[in-house]
C-alpha positions, 0 to 999 in steps of 0.5 A: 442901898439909896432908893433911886429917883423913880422909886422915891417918885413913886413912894411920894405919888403913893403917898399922895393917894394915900392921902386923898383916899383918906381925906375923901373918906373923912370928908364923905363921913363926917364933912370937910369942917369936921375933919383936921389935917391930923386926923387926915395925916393918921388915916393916910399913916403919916403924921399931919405935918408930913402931910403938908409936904405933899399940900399946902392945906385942907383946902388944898387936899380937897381941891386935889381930891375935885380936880383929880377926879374931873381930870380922870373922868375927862380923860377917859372920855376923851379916850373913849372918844378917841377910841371909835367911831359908832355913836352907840359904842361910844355911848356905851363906853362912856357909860361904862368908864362913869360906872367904873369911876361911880363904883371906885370912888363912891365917897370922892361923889359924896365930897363932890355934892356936899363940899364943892363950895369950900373950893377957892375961886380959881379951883372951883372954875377949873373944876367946873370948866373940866366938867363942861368938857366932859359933859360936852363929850356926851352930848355929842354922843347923844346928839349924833344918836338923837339928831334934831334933839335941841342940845339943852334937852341933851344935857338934860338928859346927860345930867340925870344919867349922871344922877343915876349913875352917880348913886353908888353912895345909897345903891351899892352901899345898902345896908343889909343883902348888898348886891354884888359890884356886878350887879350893881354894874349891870344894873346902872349900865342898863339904866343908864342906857334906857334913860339916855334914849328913853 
C-alpha cells in the first residue's frame, strides 16, 4: 500500500530532525570543521548524499539547527506573552519555556556559542534579529516588574539570566553524581529568578 501524502511529510520532517539532532551532537563534540556531511548522514542513519535532499550543505545544516532553534525559543515566548497578563507570571513562564529549551538542547547551546560565525551573512542576521525579538520579550517583562530601571541595565540583566540558564552543557552534564532533570529544573528556575530581580 502507497504511503500517503502526510505520512511521507512526516517521515521526511523526521528525517530532517533526525539530521539536525545529529549534526548538533557532532558539531557540539568535535566542532563545525571537524565534522563531514558523511559522518552527519551516518549519525542521522541515512547516508550523506541522502542528506543533501533535505539541505543544500553543512553550512545549510548548521543554519537550519540556529534558526530552528531562535524560532522556537521566540515562539514560545510569544506564547507565554500572549498567554497572561501579571508581569511576575510571565516572567516566571519564560523562565521555565528557556529552562525547558536549556535542558532539551544542551549541544544546540553549545553550537550557538562556538560556531555562530560559520553563518552565511543573511542567516546570521536572521538569527540575530530572532534573538532581538526574543530578548525584547523579557525586557518588557522586566521593566513592567522594575519600573524606572533604564532598558539597558534590563538587558543586562536578561543576558546573565540566559548565561545562567544556558549551562546546562557543564551543569546537568557533570560527571560523576549527576543530579536528577528535576533538580537541575528547580535549581536554574530559582536562580533564575533571584538573579533577575536581584
Amino acid at each position: 500500500m502507497a504511503m500517503t501524502t502526510t505520512e511521507r511529510s512526516r517521515r521526511k520532517a523526521d528525517r530532517r530532525e533526525a539530521i539536525l539532532h545529529a549534526a548538533a551532537g557532532r558539531f557540539a563534540e568535535r566542532g563545525y570543521a571537524g565534522v563531514t556531511i558523511e559522518e552527519i548522514g551516518h549519525a542521522a542513519g541515512v547516508s550523506g548524499p541522502a542528506v543533501y535532499r533535505h539541505f543544500p550543505g553543512k553550512a545549510g545544516v548548521l543554519a537550519a539547527i540556529l534558526l530552528d532553534a531562535s524560532r522556537r525559543l521566540l515562539e514560545g515566548a510569544e506564547r507565554v506573552a500572549g498567554s497572561a497578563s501579571d508581569p511576575a507570571e510571565v516572567l516566571g513562564a519564560l523562565i521555565a519555556h528557556h529552562v525547558d529549551f536549556a535542558l532539551a538542547e544542551a549541544d544546540v547551546i553549545v553550537v550557538q556559542d562556538r560556531e555562530l560565525a560559520h553563518l552565511d551573512p543573511g542567516a546570521s542576521h536572521e538569527v540575530r534579529t530572532l534573538q532581538r525579538r526574543y530578548v525584547e520579550h523579557w525586557v518588557a517583562t522586566l521593566g513592567a516588574l522594575r519600573p524606572g530601571e533604564p532598558e539597558a541595565e534590563l538587558r543586562v540583566r536578561a543576558h546573565a539570566a540566559f548565561g545562567l540558564m544556558n549551562s546546562t552543557p557543564h551543569s546537568a552534564r557533570t560527571p560523576g553524581r549527576r543530579p536528577s532533570a528535576a533538580v537541575v529544573r528547580d535549581l536554574l528556575e530559582r536562580m533564575a529568578w533571584a538573579s533577575l530581580l536581584a
